[in-house]
mmCIF file of the C-alpha atoms, coordinates in Angstrom:
data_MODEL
# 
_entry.id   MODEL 
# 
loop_
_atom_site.group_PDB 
_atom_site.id 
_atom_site.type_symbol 
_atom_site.label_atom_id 
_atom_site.label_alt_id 
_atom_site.label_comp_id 
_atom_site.label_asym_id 
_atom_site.label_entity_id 
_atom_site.label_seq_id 
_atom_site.pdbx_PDB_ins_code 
_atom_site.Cartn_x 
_atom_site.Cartn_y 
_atom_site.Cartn_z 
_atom_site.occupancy 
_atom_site.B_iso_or_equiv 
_atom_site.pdbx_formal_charge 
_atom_site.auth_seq_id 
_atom_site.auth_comp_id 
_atom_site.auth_asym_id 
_atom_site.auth_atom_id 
_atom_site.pdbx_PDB_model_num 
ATOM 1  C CA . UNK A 1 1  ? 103.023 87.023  113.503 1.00 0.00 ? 1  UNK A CA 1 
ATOM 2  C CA . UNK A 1 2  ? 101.276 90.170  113.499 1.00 0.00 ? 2  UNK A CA 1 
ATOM 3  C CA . UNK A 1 3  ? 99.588  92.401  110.759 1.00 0.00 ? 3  UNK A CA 1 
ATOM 4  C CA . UNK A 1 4  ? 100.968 95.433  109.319 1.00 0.00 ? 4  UNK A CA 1 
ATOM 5  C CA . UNK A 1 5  ? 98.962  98.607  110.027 1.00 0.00 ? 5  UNK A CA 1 
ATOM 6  C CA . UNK A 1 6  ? 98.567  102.173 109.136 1.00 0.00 ? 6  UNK A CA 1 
ATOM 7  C CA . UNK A 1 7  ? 96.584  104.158 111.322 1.00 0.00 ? 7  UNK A CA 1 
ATOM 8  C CA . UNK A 1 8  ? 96.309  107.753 112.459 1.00 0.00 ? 8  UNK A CA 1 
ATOM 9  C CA . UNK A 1 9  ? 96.250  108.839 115.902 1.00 0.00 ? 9  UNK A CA 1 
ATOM 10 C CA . UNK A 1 10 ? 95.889  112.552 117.250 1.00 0.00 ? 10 UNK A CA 1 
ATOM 11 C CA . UNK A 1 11 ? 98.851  113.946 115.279 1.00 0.00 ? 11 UNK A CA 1 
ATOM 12 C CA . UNK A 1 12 ? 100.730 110.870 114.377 1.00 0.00 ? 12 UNK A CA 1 
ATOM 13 C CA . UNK A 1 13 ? 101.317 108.058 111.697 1.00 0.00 ? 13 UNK A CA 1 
ATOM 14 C CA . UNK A 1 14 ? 101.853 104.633 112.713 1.00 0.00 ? 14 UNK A CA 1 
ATOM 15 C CA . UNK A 1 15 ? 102.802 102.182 110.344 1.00 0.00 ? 15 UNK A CA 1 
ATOM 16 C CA . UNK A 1 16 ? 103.683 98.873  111.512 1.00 0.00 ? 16 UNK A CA 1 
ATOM 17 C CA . UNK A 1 17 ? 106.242 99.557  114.042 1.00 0.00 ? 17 UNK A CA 1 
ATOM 18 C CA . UNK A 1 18 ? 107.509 102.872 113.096 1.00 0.00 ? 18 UNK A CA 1 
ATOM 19 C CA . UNK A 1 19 ? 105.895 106.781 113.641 1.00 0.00 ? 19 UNK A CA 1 
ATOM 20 C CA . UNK A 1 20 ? 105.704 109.943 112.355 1.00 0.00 ? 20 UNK A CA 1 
ATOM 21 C CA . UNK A 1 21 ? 104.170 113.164 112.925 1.00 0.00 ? 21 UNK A CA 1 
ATOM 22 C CA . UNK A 1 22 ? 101.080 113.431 110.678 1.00 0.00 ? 22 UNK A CA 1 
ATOM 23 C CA . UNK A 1 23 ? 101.649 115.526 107.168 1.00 0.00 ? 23 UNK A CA 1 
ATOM 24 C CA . UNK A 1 24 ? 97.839  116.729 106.404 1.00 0.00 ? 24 UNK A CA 1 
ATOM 25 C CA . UNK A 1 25 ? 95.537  118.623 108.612 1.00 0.00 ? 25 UNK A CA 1 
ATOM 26 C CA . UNK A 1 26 ? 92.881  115.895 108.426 1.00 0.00 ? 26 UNK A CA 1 
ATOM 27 C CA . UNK A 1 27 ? 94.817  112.753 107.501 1.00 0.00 ? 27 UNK A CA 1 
ATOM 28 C CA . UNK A 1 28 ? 93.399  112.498 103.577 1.00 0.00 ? 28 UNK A CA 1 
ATOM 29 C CA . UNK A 1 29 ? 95.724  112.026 101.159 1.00 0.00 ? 29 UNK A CA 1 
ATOM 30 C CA . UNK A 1 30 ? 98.384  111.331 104.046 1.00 0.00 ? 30 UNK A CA 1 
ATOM 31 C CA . UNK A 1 31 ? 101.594 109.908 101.816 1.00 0.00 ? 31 UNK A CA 1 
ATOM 32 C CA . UNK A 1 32 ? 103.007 106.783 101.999 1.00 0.00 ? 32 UNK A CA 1 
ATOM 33 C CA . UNK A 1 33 ? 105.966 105.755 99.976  1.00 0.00 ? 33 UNK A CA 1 
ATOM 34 C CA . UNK A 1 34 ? 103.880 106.403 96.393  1.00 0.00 ? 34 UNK A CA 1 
ATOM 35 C CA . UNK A 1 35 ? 100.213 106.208 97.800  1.00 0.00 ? 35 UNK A CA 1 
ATOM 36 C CA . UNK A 1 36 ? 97.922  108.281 99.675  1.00 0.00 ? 36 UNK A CA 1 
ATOM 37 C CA . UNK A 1 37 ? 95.633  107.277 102.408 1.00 0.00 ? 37 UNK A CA 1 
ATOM 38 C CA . UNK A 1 38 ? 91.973  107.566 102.373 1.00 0.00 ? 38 UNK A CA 1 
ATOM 39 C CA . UNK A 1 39 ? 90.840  108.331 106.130 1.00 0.00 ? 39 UNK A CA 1 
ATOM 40 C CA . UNK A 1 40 ? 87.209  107.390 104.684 1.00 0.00 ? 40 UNK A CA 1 
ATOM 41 C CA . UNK A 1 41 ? 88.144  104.278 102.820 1.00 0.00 ? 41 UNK A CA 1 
ATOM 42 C CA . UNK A 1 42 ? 91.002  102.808 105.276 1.00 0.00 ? 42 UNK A CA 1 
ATOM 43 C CA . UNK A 1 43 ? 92.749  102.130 102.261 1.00 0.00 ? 43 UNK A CA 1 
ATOM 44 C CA . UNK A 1 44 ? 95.763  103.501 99.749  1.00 0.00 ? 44 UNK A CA 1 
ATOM 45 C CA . UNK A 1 45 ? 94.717  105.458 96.640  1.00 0.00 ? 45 UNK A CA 1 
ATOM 46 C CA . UNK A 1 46 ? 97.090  105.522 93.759  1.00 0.00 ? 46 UNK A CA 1 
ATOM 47 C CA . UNK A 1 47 ? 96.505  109.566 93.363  1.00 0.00 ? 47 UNK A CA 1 
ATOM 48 C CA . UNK A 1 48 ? 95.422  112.433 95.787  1.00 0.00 ? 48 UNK A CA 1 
ATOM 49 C CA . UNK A 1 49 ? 92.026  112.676 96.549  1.00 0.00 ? 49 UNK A CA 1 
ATOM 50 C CA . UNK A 1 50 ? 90.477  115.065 94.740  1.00 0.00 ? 50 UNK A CA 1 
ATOM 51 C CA . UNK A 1 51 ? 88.333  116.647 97.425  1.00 0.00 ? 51 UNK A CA 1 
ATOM 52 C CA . UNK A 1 52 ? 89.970  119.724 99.130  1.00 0.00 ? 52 UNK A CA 1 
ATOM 53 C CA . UNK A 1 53 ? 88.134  118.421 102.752 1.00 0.00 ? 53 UNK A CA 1 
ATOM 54 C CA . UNK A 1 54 ? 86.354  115.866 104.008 1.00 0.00 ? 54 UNK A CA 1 
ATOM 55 C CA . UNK A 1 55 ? 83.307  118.069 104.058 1.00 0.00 ? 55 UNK A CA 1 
ATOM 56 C CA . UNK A 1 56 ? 83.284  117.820 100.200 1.00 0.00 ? 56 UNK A CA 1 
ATOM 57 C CA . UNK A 1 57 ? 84.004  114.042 100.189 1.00 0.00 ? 57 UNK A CA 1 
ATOM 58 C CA . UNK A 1 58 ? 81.116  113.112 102.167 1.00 0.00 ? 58 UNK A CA 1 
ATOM 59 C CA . UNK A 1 59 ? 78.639  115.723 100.345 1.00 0.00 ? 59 UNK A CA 1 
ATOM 60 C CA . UNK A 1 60 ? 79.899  113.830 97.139  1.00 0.00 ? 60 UNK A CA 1 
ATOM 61 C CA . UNK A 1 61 ? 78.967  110.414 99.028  1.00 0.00 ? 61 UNK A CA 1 
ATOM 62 C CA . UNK A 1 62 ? 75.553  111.581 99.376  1.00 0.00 ? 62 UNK A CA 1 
ATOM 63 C CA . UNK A 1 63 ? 75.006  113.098 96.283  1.00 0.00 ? 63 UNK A CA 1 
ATOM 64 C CA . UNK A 1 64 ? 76.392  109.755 94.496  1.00 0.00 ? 64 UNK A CA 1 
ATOM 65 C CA . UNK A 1 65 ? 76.171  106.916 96.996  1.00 0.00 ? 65 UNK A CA 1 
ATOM 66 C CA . UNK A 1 66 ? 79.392  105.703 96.823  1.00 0.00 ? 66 UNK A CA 1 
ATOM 67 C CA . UNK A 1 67 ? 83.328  106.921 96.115  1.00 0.00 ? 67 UNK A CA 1 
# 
């Protein structure tokens, strides 16, 4: 048995077994189904990020310690 994955590779999605070409510049708020992915987290959020870049999202990080 193997374990489901989503992962982002050059300019493609991978989840589990299937591809596609990557939707986002960066790969935040990449949609899946009703979810976006969080490069930073490796996880689903339930809304967009809010940050326009990843530049913003780790500034915030410092700023506040966490997301």
């Amino acid at each position: 048995m193997s374990v489901w994955r989503f992962s982002i590779v050059h300019n493609k999605v991978y989840y589990g077994e299937k591809q596609r070409t990557k939707l986002t510049k960066r790969g935040c708020n990449e949609p899946f189904k009703d979810r976006y992915w969080c490069p930073k987290q490796q996880w689903f959020r339930r809304a967009p990020c809010p940050f326009i870049n990843q530049r913003e999202c780790e500034n915030y990080i410092k700023m506040c310690g966490c997301l």
